[in-house]
C-alpha positions as a Markdown table, in Angstrom:
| # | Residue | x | y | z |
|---|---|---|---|---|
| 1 | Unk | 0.0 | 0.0 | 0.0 |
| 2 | Unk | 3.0 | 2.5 | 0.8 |
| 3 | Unk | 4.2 | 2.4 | -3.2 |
| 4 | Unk | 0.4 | 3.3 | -3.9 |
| 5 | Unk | 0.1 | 5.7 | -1.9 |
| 6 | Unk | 3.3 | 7.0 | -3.0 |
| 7 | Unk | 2.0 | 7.2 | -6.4 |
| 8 | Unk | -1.0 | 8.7 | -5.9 |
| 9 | Unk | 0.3 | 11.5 | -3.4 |
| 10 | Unk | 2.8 | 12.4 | -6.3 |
| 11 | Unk | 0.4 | 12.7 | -8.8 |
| 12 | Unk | -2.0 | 14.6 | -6.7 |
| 13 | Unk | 0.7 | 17.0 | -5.9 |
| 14 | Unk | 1.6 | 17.5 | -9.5 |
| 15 | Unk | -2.1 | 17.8 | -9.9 |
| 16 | Unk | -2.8 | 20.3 | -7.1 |
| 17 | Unk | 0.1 | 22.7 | -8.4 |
| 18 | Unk | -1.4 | 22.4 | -11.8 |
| 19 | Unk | -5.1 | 23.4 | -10.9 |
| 20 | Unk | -3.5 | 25.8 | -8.5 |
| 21 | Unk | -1.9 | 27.7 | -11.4 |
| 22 | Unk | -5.5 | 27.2 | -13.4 |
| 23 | Unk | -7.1 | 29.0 | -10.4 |
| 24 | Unk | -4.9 | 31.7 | -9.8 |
| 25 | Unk | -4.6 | 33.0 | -13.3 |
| 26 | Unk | -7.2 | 31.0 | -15.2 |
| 27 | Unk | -10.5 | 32.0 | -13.2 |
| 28 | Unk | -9.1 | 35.2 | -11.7 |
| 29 | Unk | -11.8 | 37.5 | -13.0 |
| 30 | Unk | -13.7 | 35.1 | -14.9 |
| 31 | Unk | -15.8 | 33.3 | -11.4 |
| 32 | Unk | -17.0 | 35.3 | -8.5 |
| 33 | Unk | -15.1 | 36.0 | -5.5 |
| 34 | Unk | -16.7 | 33.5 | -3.8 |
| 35 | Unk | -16.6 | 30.4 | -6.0 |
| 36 | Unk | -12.8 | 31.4 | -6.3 |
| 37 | Unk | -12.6 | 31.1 | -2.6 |
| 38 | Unk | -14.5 | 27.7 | -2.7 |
| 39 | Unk | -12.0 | 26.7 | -5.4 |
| 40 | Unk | -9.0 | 28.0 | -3.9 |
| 41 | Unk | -10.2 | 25.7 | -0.2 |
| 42 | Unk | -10.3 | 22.8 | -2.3 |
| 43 | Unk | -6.9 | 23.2 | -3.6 |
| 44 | Unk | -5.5 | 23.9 | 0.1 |
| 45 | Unk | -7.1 | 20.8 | 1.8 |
| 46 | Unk | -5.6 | 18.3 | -1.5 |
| 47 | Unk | -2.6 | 19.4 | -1.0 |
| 48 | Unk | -2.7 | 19.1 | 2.9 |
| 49 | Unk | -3.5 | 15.6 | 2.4 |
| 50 | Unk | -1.7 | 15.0 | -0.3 |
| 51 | Unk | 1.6 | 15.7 | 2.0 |
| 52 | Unk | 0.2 | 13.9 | 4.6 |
| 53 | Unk | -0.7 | 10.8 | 1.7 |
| 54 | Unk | 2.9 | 11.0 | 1.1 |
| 55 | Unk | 4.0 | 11.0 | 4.9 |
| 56 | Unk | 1.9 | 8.0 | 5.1 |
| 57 | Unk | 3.6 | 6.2 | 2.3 |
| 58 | Unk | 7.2 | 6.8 | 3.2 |
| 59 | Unk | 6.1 | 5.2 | 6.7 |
| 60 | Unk | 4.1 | 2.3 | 5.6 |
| 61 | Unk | 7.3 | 1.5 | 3.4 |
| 62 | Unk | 9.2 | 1.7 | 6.3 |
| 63 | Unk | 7.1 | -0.6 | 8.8 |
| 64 | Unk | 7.6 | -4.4 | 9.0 |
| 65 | Unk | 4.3 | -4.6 | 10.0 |
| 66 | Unk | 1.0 | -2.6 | 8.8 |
| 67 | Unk | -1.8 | -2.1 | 11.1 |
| 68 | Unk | -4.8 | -1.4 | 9.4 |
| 69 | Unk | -5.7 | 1.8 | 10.6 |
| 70 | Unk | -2.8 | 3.1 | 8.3 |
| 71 | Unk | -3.7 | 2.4 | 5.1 |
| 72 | Unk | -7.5 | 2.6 | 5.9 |
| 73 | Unk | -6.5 | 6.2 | 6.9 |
| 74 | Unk | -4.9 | 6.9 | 2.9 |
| 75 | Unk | -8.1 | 5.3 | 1.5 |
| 76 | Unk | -10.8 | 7.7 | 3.6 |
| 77 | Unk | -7.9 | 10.7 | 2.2 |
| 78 | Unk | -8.3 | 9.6 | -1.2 |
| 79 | Unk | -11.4 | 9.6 | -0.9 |
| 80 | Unk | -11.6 | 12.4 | 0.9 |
| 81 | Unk | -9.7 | 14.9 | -1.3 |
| 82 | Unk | -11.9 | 13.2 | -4.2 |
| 83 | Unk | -15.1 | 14.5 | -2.7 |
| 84 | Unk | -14.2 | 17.5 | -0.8 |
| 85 | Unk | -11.9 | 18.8 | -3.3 |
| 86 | Unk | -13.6 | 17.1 | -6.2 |
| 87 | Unk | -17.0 | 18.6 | -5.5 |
| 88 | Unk | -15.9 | 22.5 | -5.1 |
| 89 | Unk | -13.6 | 22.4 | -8.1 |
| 90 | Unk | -17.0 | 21.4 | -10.1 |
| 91 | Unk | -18.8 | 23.9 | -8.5 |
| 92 | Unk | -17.1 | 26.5 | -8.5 |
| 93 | Unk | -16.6 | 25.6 | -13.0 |
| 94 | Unk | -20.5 | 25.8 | -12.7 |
| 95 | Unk | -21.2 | 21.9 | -12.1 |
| 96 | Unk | -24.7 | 20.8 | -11.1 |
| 97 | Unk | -25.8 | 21.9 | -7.9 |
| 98 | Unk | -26.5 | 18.4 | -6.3 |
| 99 | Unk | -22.2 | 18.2 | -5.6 |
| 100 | Unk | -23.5 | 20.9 | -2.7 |
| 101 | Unk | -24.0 | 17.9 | -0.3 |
| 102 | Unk | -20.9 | 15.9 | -2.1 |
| 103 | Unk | -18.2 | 18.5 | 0.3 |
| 104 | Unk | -18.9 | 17.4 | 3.5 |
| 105 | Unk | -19.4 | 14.1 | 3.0 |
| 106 | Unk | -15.8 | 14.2 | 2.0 |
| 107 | Unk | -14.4 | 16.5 | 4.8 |
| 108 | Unk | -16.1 | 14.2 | 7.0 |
| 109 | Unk | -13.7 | 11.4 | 5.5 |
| 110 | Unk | -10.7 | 13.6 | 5.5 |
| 111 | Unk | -11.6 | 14.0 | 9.3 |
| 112 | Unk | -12.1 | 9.9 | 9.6 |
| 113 | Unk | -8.6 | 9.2 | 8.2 |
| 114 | Unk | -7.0 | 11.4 | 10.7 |
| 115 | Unk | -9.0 | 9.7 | 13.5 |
| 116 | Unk | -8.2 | 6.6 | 11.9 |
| 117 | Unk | -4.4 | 6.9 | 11.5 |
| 118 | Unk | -4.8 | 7.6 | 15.4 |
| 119 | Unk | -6.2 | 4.5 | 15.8 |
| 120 | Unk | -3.8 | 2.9 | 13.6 |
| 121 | Unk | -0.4 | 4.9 | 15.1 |
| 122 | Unk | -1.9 | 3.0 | 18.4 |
| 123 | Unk | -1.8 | -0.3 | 17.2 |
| 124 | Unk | 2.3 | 0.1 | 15.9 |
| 125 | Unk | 4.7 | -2.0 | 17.5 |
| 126 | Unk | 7.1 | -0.5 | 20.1 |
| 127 | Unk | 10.3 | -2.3 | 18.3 |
């Protein structure tokens, strides 16, 4: 699971910088203020996560031993940034207005993986 998540952190990142750029001097002027801002959040929780996928990776690929809490924790984050950031870059490019509902249900799995890593950070051996 720590090579996958490794992938998939790297590509997010590359993606995050990329629709970063698109925001900033793609929509500048072209979107309201306030779907910019809704953009512009989902842009900073991906790339929150994705640094904390990619923390999460270089540790599972150094564990003997993986308790599940840690990769269940990169799932609910890829998930997580899927929905949450998913959902307000498509509505803030005018998607339909039933993603409204789709944001929190990914920031609450965004909050689940954190509790979960705890959970799985627990269960790690001493050694």
């Amino acid at each position: 699971m720590g090579k996958l998540f490794l992938v998939v952190a790297s590509c997010s990142g590359a993606l995050t910088v990329a629709l970063g750029a698109f925001g900033a001097h793609g929509l500048k002027g072209r979107i309201s203020d306030g779907l910019l801002a809704a953009y512009q959040t989902g842009i900073y929780y991906q790339m929150f996560h994705t640094l904390a996928l990619f923390a999460l990776s270089v540790l599972l690929l150094n564990v003997a031993t993986t308790p599940r809490g840690l990769w269940v924790s990169g799932v609910l984050w890829i998930l997580g940034m899927v929905l949450f950031s998913g959902s307000l870059y498509a509505l803030a490019l005018g998607g339909p207005r039933w993603l409204g509902p789709v944001t929190p249900l990914g920031g609450i799995m965004l909050i689940a993986g954190w509790l979960v890593l705890a959970v799985g950070a627990y269960q790690l051996s001493d050694n």
